[in-house]
N, C-alpha and C positions, 0 to 999 in steps of 0.2 A: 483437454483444455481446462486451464483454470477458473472459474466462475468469480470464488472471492478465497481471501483468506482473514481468517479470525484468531485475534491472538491478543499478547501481552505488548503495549507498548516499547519496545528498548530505547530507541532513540527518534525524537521529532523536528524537524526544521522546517522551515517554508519551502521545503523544493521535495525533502523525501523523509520518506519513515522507515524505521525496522521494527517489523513485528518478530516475534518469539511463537511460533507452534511447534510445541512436540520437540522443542532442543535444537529448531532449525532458525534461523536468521533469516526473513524475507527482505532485501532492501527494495522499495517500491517508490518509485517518483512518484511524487503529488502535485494536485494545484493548489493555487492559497485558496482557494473554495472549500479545500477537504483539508489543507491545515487547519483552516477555521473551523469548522468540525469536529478535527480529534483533538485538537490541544486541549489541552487540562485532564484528557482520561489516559486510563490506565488500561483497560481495551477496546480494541477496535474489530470492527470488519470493514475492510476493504473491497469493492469488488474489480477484478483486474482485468485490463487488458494486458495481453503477452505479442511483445513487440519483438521477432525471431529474423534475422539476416545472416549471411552466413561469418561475418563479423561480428556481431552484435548480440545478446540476448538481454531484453530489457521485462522491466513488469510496471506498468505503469496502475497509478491507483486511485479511485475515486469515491468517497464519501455515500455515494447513490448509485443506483443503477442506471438510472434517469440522468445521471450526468456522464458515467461512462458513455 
């Protein structure tokens, strides 16, 4: 299970982010709680919740651990 991920900024909007670790692209849905958070940096940690169906595989992201 993933805990958090820590990385480089690539791309930010009010719905989701991409981090950069290690040459890999995470795309992770946010809320505006934790856009309001990372906007203006250049890195972040995330800590994730991993949303698995057998459809679906999501990673959701939040700013605190306290608000995952």
């Amino acid at each position: 299970m993933i805990d958090y991920i820590k990385g480089h900024i690539e791309s930010l909007n009010p719905t989701e982010v991409t981090l950069e670790t290690y040459g890999i692209g995470y795309r992770i849905l946010i809320s505006l709680q934790t856009y309001e958070g990372l906007n203006g940096k250049e890195e972040a940690k995330v800590y994730i919740h991993h949303y698995l169906r057998e459809d679906e595989e999501l990673y959701y992201g939040f700013a605190t651990n306290d608000e995952r």
